[in-house]
DRENVEXFI-938275 format. One line per 10 residues: number of its first residue (from 1); their letters; for each residue x, y, z of N, C-alpha, C, O. Coordinates in Angstrom, 1 decimal. Example, Ala and Ser with C-alpha at 12.3 -4.5 7.8 and 13.67 -1.06 7.14 Angstrom:
REM DRENVEXFI-938275
1	as	13.2:-5.7:7.8:12.3:-4.5:7.8:13.2:-3.3:7.8:14.2:-3.3:8.5 | 12.8:-2.2:7.1:13.7:-1.1:7.1:12.9:0.0:7.9:13.4:1.1:8.0
REM end
This chain:
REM DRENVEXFI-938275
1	xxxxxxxxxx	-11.6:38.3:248.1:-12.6:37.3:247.8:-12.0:35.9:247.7:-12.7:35.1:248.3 | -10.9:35.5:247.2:-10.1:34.3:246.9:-9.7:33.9:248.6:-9.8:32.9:249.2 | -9.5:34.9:248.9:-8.6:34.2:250.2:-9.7:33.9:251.1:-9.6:33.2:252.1 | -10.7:34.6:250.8:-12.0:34.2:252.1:-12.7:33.0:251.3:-13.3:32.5:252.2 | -12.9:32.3:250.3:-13.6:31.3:249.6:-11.8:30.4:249.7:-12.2:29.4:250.3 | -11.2:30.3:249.6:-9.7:29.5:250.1:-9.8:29.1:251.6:-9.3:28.0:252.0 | -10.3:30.0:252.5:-10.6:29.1:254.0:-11.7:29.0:254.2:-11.9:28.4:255.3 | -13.0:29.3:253.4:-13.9:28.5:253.6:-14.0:26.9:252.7:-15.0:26.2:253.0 | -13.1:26.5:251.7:-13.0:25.4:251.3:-11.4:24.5:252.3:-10.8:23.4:252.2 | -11.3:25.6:253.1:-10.3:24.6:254.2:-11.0:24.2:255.4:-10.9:23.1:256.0
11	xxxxxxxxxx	-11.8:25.4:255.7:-12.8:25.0:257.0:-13.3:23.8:256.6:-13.2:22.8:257.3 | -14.0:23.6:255.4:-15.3:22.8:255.2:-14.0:21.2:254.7:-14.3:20.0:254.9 | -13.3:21.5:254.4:-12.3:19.9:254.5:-11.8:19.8:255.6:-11.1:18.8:255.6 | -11.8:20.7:257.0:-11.1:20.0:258.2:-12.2:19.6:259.0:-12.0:19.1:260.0 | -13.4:19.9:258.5:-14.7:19.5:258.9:-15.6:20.8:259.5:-16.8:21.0:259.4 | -14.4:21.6:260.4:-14.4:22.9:260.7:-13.9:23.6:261.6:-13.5:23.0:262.6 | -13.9:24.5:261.6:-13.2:25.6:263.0:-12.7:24.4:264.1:-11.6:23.8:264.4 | -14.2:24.4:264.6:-13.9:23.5:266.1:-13.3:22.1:266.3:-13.2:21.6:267.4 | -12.8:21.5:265.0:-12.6:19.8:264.7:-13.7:19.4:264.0:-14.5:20.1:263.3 | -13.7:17.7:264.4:-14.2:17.1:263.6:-14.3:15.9:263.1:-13.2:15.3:263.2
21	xxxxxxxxxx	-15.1:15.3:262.6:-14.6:13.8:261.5:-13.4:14.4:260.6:-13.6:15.4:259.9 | -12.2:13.6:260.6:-11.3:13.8:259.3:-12.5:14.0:258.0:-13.7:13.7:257.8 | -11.3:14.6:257.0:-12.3:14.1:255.9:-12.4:12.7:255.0:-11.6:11.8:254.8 | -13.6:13.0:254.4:-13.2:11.6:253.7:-12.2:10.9:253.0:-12.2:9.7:252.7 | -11.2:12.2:252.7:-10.1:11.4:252.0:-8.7:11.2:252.8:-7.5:11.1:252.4 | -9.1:11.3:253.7:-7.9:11.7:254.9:-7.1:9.8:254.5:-5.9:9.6:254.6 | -7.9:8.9:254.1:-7.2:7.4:254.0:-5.9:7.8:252.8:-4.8:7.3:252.9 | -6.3:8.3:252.1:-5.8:8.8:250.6:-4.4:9.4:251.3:-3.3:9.1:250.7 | -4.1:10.2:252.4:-3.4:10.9:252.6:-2.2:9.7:253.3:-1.2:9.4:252.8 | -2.6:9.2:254.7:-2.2:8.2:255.0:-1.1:6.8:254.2:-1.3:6.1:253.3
31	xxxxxxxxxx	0.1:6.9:255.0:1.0:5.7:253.9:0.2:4.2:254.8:0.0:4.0:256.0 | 0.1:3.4:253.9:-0.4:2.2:254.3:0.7:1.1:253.9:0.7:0.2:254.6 | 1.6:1.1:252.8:2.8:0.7:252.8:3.2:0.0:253.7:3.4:0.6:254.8 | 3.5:-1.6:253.6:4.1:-1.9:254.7:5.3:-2.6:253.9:5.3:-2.6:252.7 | 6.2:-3.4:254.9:7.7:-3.8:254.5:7.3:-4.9:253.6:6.2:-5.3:253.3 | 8.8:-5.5:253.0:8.4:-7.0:252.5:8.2:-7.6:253.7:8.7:-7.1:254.7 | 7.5:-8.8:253.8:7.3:-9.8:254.4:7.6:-11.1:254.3:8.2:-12.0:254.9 | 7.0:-11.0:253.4:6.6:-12.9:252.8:7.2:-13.2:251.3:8.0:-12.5:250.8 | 6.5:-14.3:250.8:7.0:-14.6:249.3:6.1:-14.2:248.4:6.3:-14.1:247.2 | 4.8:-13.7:249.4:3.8:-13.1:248.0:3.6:-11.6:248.3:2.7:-10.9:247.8
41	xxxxxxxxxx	4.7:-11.0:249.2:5.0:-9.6:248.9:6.4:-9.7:247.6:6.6:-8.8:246.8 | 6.9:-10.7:247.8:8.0:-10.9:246.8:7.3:-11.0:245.5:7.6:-10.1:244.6 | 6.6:-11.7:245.2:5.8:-12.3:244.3:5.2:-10.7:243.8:5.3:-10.5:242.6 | 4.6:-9.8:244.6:3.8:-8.8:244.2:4.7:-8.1:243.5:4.5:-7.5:242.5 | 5.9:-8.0:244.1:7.1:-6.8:243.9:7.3:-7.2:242.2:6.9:-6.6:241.2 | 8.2:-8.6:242.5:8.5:-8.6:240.8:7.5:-8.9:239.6:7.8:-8.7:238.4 | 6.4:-9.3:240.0:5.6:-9.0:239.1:5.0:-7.8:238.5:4.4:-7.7:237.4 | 5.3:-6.9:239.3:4.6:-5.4:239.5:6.0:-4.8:238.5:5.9:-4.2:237.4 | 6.9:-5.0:239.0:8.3:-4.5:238.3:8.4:-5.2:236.7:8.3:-4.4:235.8 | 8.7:-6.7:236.5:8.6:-6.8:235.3:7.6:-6.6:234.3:7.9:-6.8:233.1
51	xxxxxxxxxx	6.2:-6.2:234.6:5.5:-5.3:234.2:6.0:-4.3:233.5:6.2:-4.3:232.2 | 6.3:-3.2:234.4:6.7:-2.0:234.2:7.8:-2.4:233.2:7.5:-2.2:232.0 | 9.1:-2.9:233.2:10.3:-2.9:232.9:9.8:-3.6:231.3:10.6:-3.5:230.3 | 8.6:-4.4:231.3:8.4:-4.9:229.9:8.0:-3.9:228.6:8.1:-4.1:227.4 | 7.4:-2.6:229.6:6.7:-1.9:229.1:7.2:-1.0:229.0:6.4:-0.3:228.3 | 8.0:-0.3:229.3:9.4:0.5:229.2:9.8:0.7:228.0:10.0:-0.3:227.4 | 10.0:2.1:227.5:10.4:2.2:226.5:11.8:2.4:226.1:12.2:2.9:225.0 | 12.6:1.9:227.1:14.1:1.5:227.1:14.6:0.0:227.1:15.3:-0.6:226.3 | 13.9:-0.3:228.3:13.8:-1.6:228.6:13.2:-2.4:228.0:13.7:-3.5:227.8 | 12.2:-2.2:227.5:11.4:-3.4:226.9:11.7:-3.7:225.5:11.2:-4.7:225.1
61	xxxxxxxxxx	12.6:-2.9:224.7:12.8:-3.8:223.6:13.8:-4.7:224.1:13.9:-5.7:223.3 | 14.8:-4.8:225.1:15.7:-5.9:225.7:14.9:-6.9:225.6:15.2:-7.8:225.0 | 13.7:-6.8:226.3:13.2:-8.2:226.9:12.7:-8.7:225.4:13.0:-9.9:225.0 | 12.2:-8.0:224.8:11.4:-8.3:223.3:12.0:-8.8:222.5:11.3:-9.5:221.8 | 13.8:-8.7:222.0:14.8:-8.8:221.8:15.5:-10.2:222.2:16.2:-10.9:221.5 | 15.1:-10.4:223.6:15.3:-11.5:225.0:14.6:-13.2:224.1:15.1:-14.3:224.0 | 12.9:-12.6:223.7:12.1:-13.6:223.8:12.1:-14.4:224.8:12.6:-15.5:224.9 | 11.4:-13.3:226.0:11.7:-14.1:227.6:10.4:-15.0:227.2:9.5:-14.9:226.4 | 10.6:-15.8:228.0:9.2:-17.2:228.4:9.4:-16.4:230.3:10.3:-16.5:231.1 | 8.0:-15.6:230.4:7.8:-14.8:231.5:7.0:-15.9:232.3:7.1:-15.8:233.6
71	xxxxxxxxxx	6.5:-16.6:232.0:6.4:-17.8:233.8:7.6:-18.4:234.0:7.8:-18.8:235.1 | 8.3:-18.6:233.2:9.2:-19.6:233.6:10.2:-17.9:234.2:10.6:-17.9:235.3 | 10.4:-17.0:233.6:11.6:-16.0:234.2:11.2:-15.2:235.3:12.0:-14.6:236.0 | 9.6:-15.2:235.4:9.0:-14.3:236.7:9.1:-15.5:238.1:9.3:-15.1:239.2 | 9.1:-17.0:237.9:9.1:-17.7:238.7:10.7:-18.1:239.2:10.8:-18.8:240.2 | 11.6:-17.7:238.5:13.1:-17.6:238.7:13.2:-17.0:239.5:13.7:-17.3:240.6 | 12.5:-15.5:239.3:13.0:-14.5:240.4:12.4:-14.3:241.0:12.9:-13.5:241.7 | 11.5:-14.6:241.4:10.5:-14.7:242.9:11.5:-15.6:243.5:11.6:-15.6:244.8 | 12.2:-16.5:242.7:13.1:-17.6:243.8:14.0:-16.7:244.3:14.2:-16.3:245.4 | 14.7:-16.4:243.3:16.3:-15.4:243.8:16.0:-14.4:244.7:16.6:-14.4:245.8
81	xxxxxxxxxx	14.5:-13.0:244.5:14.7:-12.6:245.7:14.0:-13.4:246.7:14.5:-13.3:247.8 | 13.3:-14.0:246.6:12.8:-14.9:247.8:14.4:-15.3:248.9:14.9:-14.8:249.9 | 14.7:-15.9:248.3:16.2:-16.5:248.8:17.2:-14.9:249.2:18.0:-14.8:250.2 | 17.0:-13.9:248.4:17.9:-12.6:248.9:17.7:-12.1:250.4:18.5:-11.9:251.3 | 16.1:-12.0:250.3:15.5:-11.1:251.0:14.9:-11.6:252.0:14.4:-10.8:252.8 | 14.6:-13.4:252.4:14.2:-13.9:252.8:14.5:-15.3:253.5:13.8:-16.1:254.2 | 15.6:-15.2:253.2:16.6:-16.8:253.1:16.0:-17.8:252.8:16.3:-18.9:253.3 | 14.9:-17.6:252.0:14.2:-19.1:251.3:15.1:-19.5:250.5:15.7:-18.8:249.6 | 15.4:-20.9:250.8:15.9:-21.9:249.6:15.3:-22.6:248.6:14.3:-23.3:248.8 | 15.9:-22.3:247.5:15.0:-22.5:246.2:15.7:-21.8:245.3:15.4:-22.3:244.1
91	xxxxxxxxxx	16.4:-21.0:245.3:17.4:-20.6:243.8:18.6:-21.2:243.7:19.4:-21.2:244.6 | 18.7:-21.8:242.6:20.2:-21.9:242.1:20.3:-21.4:240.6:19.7:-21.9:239.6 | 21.3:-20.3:240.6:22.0:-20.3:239.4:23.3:-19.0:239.3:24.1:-18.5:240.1 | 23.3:-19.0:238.7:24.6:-16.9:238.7:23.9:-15.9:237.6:23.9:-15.8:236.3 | 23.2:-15.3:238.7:22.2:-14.3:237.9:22.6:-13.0:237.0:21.9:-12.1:236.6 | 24.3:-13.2:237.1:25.2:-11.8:236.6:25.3:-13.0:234.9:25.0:-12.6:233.7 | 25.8:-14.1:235.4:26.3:-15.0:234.1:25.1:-15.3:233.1:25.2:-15.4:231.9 | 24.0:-15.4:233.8:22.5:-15.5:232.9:22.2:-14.7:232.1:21.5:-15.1:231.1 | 22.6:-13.2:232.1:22.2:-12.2:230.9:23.5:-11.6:230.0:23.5:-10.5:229.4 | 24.6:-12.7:230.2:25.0:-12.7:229.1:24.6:-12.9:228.0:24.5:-11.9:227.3
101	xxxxxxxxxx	24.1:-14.1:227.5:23.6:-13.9:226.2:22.9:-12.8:225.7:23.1:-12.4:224.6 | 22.0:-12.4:226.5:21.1:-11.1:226.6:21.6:-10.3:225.5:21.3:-10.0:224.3 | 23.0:-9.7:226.7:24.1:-8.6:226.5:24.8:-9.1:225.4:25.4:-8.2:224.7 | 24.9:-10.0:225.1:25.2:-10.1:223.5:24.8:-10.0:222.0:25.4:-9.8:221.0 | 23.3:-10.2:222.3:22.2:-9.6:221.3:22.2:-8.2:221.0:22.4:-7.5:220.1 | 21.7:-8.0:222.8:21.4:-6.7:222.3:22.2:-6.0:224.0:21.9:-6.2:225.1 | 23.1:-5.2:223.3:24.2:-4.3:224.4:23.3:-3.7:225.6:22.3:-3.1:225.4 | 23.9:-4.1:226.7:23.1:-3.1:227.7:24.3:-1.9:227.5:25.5:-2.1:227.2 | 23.6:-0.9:227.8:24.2:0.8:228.3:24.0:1.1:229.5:23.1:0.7:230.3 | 25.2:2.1:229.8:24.9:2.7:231.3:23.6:3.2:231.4:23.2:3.2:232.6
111	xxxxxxxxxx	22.9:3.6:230.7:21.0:4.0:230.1:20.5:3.0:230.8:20.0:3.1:231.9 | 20.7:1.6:230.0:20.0:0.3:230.6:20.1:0.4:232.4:19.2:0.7:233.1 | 21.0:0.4:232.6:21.5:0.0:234.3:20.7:1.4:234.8:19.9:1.1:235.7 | 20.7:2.5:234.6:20.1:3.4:235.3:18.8:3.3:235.6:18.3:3.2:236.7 | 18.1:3.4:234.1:16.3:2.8:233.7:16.0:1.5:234.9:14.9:1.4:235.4 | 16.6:0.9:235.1:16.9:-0.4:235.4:16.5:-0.3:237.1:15.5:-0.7:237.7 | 17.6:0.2:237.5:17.8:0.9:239.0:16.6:1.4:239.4:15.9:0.7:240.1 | 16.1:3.2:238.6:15.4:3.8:238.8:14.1:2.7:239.1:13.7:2.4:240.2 | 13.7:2.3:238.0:12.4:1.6:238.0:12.0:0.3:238.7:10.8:-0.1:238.7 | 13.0:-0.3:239.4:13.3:-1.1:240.6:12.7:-0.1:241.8:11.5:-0.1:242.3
121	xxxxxxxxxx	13.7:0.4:242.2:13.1:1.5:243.2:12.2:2.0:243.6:11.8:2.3:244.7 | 11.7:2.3:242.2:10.4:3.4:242.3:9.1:1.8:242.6:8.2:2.0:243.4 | 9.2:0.7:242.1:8.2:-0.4:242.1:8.4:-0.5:243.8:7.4:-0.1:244.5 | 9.5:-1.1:244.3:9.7:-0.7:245.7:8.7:0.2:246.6:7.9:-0.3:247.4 | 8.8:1.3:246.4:8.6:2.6:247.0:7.0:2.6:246.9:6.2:3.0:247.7 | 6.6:2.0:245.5:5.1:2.2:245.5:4.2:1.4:246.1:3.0:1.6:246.0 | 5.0:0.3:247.0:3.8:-0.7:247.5:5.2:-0.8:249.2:4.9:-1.1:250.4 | 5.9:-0.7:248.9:6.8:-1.2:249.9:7.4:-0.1:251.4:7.8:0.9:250.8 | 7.5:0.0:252.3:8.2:0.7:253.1:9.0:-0.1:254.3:8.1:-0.9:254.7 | 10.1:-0.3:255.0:10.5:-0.6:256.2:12.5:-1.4:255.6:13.2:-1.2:254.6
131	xxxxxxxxxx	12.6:-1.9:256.5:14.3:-2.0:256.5:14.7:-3.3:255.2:15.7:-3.4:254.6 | 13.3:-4.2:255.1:13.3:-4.6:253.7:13.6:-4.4:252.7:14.5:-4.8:252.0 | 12.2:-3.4:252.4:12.2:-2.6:251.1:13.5:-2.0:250.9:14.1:-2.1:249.8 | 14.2:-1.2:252.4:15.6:-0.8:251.7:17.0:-1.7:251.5:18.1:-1.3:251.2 | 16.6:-3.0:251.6:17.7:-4.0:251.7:17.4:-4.1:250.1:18.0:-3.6:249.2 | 16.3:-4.9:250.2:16.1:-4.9:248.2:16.6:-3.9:247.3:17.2:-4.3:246.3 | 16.3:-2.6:247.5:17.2:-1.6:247.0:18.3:-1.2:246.8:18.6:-0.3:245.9 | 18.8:-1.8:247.6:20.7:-1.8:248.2:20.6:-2.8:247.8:21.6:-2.7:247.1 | 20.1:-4.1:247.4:20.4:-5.1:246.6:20.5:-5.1:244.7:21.2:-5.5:243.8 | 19.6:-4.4:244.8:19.3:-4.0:243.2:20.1:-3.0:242.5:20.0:-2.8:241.3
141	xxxxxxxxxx	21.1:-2.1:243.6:22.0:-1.4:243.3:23.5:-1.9:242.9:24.3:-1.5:242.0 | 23.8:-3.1:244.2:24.8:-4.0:243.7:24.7:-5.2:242.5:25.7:-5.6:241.8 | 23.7:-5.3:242.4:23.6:-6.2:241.3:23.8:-5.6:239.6:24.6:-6.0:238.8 | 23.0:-5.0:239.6:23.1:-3.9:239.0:24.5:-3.5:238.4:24.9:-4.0:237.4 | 25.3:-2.3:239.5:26.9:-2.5:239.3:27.4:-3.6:239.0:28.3:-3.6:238.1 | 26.9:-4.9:239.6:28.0:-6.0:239.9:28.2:-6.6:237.9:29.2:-7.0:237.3 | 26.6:-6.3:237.4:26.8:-6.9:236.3:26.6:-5.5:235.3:25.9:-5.5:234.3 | 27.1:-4.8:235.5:27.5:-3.2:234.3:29.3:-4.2:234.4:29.7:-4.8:233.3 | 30.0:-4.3:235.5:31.1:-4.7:235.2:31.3:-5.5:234.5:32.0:-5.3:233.5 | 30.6:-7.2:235.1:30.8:-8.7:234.4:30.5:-8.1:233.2:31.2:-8.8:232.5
151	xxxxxxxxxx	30.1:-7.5:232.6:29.3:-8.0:231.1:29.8:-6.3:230.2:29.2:-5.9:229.2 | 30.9:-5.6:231.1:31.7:-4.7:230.8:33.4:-5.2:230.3:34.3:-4.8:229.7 | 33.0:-6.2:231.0:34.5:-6.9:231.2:35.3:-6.3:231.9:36.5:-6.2:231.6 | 34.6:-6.0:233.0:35.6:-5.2:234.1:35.9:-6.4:235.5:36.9:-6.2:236.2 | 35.0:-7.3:235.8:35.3:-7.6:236.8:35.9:-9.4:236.8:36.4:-10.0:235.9 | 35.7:-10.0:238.4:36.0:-11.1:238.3:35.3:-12.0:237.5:34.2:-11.5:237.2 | 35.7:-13.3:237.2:34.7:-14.2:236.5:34.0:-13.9:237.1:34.1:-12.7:237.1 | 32.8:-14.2:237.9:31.3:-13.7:237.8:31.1:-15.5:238.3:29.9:-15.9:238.4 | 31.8:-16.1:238.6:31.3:-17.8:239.0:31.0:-17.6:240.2:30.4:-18.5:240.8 | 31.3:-16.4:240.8:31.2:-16.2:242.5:30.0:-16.2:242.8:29.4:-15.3:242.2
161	xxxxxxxxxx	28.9:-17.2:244.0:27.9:-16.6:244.4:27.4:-15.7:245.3:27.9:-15.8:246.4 | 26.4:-14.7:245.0:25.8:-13.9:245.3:25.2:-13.8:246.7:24.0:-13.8:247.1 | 26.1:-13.6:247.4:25.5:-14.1:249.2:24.3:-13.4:249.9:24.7:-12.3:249.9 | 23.2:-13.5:250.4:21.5:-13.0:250.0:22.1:-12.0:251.4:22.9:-12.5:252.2 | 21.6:-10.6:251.6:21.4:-9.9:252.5:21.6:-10.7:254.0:22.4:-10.9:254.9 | 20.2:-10.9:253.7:20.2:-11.7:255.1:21.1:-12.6:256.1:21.0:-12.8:257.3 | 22.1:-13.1:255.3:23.1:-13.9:255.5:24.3:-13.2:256.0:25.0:-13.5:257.0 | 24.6:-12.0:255.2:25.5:-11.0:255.4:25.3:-10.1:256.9:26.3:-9.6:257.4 | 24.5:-10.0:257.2:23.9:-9.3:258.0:24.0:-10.0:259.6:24.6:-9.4:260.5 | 23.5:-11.0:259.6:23.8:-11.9:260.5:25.4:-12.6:261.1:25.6:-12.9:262.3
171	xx	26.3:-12.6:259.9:27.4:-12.4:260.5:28.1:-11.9:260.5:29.3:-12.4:260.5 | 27.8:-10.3:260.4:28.5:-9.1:260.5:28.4:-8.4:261.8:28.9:-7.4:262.1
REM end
């Protein structure tokens, strides 16, 4: 009885036997995802992300801890990746040397950097797909590492700037 009421609730969603109109949710199934593009896919990304990461029950007492001023810190980083991902000019600063103070309030952990990672990615993945999206990820991976070290005291001064994907890529 299950398995005959199991293809008749498959017949009646493929519309039936013979074809058909998809069904109505067939959009639902479909990835619509497309790459970064612009600055207000940038714009969507980190907004969407420091969301999440505010609200994080790892991360967000950092930021809370931080007393970030979030237009002025969401409009930083729309510049930096703007400029990573995009070769817009408009960032200046050393975004490894900036959360020192941070890191001196309150300690990041290999915890932090993972949560950190993870939830980058996953913000990525949820709106984003194509050679972009995976550049930003491979960006957020090195940065990431780059400042577990600086602010581990494992690496060089950290005065060095951050050379944006785009740039690397072109003369490689």
């Amino acid at each position: 009885m299950r398995d005959r009421l199991d293809d008749t609730i498959l017949r009646s969603a493929r519309g039936s036997d013979q074809g058909g109109d998809p069904p109505c949710w067939q959009h639902i199934l479909e990835d619509t995802r497309t790459d970064i593009a612009d600055s207000d896919d940038i714009e969507r990304l980190v907004r969407n992300f420091y969301r999440y990461a505010a609200m994080d029950d790892l991360l967000g007492p950092v930021f809370e801890a931080a007393k970030v001023d979030w237009n002025a810190h969401i409009a930083t980083l729309i510049e930096f990746w703007s400029w990573q991902l995009l070769g817009e000019p408009g960032y200046e600063g050393q975004p490894l040397r900036a959360h020192e103070p941070v890191h001196a309030r309150t300690p990041f952990t290999p915890a932090h950097y993972r949560r950190w990672l993870v939830l980058f990615c996953e913000t990525i993945d949820e709106t984003f797909v194509g050679p972009r999206a995976e550049m930003a990820k491979g960006r957020g991976r090195k940065m990431a590492a780059a400042m577990q070290r600086l602010l581990s005291g494992e690496s060089a001064s950290g005065a060095e700037p951050i050379a944006p994907i785009w740039r690397q890529s072109k003369s490689a």
